[in-house]
C-alpha positions in Angstrom: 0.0 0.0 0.0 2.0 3.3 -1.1 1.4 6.9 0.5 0.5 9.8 -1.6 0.8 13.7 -0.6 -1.9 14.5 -2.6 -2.9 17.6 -1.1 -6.6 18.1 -0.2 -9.0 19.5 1.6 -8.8 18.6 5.5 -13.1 18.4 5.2 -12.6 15.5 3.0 -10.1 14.0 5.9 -12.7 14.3 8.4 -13.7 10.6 8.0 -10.5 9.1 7.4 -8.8 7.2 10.2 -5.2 7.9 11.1 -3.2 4.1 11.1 0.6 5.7 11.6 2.3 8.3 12.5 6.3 9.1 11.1 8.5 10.7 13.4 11.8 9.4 10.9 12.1 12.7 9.3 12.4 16.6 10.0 9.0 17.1 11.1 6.2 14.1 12.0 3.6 12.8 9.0 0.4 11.4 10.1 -1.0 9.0 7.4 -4.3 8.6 6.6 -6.2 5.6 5.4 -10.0 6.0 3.7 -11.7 3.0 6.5 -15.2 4.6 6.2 -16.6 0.9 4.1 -15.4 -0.2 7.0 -16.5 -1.0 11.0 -13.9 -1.5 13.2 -14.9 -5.2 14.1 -12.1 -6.9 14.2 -9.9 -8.0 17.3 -6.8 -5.2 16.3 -7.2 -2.1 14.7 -4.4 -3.1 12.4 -6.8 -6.4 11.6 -8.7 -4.3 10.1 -6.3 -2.0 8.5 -4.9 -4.8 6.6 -8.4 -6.1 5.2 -8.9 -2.7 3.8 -5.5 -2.7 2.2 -6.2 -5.6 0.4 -10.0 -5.1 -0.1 -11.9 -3.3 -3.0 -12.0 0.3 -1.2 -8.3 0.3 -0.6 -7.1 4.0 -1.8 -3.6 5.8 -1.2 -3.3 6.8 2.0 -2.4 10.5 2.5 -0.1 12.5 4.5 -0.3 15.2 6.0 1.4 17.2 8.9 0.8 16.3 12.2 -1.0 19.7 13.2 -4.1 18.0 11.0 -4.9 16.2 14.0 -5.6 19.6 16.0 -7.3 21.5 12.7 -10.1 17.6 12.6 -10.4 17.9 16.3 -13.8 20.0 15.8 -15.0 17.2 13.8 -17.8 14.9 16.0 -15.6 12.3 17.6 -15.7 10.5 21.2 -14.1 10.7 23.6 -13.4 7.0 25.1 -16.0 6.1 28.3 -13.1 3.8 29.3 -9.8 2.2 28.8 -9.0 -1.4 29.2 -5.5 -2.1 30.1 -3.5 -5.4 30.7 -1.0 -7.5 31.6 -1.0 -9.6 28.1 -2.2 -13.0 27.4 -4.8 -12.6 30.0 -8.8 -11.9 28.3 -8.3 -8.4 27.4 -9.4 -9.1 24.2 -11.9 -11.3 25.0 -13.5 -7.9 27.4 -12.7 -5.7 24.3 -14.4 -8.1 21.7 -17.5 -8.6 24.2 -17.7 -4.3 24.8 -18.0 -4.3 21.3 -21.1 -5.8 20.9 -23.1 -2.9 22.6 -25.1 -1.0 20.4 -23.5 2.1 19.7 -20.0 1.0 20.9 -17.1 1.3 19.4 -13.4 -0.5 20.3 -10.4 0.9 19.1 -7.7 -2.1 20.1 -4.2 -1.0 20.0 -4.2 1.4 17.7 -0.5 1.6 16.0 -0.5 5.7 16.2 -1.0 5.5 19.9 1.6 3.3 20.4 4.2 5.4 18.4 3.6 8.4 20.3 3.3 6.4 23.6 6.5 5.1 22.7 8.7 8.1 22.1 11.8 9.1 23.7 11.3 12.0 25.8 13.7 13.8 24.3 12.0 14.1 21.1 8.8 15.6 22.5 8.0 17.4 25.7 5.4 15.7 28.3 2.7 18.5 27.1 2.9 18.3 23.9 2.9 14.2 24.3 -0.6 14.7 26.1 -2.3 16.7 23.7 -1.1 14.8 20.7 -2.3 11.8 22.6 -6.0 13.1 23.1 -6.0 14.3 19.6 -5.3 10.9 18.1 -7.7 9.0 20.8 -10.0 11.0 19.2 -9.4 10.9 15.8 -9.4 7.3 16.3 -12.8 7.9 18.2 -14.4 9.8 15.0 -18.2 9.4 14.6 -17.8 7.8 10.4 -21.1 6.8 10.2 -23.3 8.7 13.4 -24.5 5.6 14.8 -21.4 5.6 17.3 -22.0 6.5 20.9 -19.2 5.5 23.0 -15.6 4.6 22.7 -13.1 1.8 24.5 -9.8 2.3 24.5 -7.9 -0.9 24.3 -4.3 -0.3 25.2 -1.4 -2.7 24.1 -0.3 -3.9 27.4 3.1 -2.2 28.2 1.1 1.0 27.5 0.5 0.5 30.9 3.6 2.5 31.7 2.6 5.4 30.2 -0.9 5.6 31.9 0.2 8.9 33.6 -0.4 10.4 29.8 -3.1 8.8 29.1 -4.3 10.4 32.6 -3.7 13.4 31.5 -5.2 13.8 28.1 -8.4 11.8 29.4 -9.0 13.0 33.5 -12.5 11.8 33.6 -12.4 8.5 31.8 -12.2 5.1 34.4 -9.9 2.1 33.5 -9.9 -1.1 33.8 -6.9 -3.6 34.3 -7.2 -7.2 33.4 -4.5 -9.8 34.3 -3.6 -13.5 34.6 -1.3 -15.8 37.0 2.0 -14.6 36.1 3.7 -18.0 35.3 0.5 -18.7 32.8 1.1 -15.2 31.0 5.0 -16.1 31.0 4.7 -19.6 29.4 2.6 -18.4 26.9 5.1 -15.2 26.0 7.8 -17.6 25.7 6.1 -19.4 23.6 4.6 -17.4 21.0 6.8 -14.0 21.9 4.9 -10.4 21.7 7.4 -7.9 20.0 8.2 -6.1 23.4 10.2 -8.9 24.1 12.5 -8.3 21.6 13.9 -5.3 23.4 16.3 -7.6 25.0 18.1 -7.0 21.8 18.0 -3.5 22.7 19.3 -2.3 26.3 18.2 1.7 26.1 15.3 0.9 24.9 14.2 -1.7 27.2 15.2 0.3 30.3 13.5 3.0 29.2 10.7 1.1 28.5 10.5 -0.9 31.6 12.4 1.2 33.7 15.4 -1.5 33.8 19.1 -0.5 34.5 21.2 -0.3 31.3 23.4 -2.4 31.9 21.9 -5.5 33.1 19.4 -6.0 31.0 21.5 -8.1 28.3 22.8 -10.4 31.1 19.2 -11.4 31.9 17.7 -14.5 31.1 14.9 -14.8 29.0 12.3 -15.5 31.1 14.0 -13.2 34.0 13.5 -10.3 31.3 10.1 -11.5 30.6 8.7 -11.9 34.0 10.6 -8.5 35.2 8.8 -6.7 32.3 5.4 -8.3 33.8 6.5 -7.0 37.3 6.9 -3.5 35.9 3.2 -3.8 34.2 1.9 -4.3 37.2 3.5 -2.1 39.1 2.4 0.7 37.1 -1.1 -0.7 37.6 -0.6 -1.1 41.3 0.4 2.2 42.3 -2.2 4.1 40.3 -5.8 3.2 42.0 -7.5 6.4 41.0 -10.9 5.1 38.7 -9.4 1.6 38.2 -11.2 -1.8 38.5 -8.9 -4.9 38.4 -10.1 -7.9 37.2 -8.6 -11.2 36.7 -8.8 -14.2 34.1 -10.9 -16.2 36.8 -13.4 -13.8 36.4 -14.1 -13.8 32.7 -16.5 -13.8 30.9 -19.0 -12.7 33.2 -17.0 -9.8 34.7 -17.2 -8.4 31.3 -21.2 -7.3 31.2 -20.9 -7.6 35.2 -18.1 -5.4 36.3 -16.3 -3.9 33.3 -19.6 -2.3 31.4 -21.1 -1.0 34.1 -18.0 0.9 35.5 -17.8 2.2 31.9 -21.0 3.4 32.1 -22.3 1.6 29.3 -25.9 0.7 29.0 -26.8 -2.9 29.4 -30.1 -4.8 28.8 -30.8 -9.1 28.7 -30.6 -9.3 25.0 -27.1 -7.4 25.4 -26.2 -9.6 27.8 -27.2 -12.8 25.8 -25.0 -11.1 22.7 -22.1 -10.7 24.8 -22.6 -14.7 26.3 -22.7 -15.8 23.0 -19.8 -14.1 22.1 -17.8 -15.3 24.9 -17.8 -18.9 23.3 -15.7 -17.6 20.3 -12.0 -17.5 20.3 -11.7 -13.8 20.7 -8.3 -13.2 18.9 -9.9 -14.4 15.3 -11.2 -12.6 12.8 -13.5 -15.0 11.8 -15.6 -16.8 14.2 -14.8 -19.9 15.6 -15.9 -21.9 19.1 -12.8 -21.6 21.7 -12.3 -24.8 23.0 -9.4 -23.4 25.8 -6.0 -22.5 26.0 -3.5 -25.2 25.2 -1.6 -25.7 28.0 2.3 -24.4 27.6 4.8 -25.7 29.6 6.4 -24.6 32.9 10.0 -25.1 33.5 11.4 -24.3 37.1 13.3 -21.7 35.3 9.7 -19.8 34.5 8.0 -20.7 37.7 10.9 -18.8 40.0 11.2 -15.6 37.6 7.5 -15.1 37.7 7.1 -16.1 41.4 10.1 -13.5 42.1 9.4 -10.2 39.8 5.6 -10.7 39.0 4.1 -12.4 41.9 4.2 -9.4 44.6 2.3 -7.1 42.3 0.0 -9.4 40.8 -1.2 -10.2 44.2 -2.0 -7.2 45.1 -3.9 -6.4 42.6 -5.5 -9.5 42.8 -6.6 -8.1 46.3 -8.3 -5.1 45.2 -10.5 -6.6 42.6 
């Protein structure tokens, strides 16, 4: 899919969805991509991304500069009711996909844009100008395309937990959710079938400035000691920030879903909305295409695993297992 600077009118932007944002050269480029055929129905934003690349509506995205996102901000858009974040591998997607079968609602699931920005080096932008670019992308993400939409969730990728204190600031009013998962069950399952966060290994700065790691250890870490120290930091961030949070666990899914999650949203809930959302539950949430979940295949422990999560994951996950 290539880019075009075709210039244009930013009216005829004010449906289009930004899907990246380029900070590589002088000044940062948001593209643009023409997703108005389109719901946002899939598990990922970038699910759905992809089928509109290679679908019939696909168009050259456009460019423009990033002060577009402040000159579309009059446009209708949302504001998200609330944002789900997570410790990974743990039925965040599962809450996301069920959300999104409200009437009305729509999920924006870790949106690429979001993660760029939430991703920068702080020396290439200044905490201000990181919260309102922030709040202007949430809500260009949250744009009403076709006027039926109400609400808007926020689905987070889950080390964007870290950076919650931005996503505080652009968004005061909006409650949060945090979803997690035994530790040594999350670990197993990231060493098998690794997230791209754990490739930072590779990449000491970036890790500790991710995580919050020293330097100069981080290469000397094992594998799962990097994993499970990375979990520990996840929910560390989630632990010490209690301020409009609800902490739910894998245990309680699905029902905690239309039980806890919706209603601390604020979203509106009636039987048949409840029945969608039970139905839903049956399907493996991470597919584009439906299919019954017949249950996690179990991944194996080593001692190796059980002692790093027990030792850097444990503590927090407990605790926040005690305020759910």
């Amino acid at each position: 899919m290539c880019s075009s600077d075709l210039s244009m009118e930013l009216t005829e932007l004010a449906r289009w969805t930004p899907v990246q944002i380029d900070f590589s050269g002088p000044t940062a480029t948001v593209h643009w991509a023409d997703l108005t055929a389109h719901r946002f129905v899939d598990p990922f934003l970038d699910q759905t991304v992809a089928r509109w690349a290679a679908g019939p509506h696909a168009r050259p995205t456009v460019k423009t500069g990033i002060e577009a996102l402040a000159a579309l901000d009059s446009e209708p858009s949302l504001d998200p009711a609330g944002v789900i974040f997570h410790l990974s591998r743990c039925g965040s997607t599962l809450v996301s996909r069920l959300l999104g079968t409200l009437p009305g609602v729509v999920v924006v699931a870790e949106p690429r844009p979001l993660n760029t920005l939430l991703g920068l080096d702080a020396a290439r932008i200044d905490e201000a100008d990181l919260v309102a670019a922030v709040r202007l992308v949430v809500r260009a993400l949250g744009r009403r395309r076709h006027g039926d939409e109400r609400r808007l969730v926020l689905k987070t990728s889950s080390w964007n937990i870290r950076r919650r204190k931005i996503l505080a600031a652009a968004f005061p009013e909006t409650p949060w959710t945090w979803v997690q998962r035994e530790p040594a069950d999350v670990l197993a399952s990231l060493l098998a079938n690794p997230p791209g966060w754990l490739g930072l290994q590779a990449a000491p700065r970036q890790a500790a400035r991710r995580f919050g790691f020293d330097q100069d250890t981080v290469s000397a870490m094992t594998r799962p000691e990097f994993a499970a120290r990375a979990l520990g930091a996840m929910l560390e961030a989630a632990a010490t920030d209690s301020a409009q949070r609800l902490a739910i666990d894998y245990a309680d899914l699905p029902a905690a879903a239309w039980q806890r999650v919706a209603p601390h949203f604020g979203l509106e809930l009636d039987p048949a909305a409840v029945a969608r959302m039970g139905a839903e539950s049956r399907l493996y949430a991470k597919d584009s295409e439906p299919r019954i979940f017949t249950g996690d295949a179990p991944r194996p422990l080593t001692d190796e695993m059980r002692d790093a999560a027990s030792r850097f994951a444990e503590p927090g996950y407990r605790t926040l297992l005690s305020d759910r």
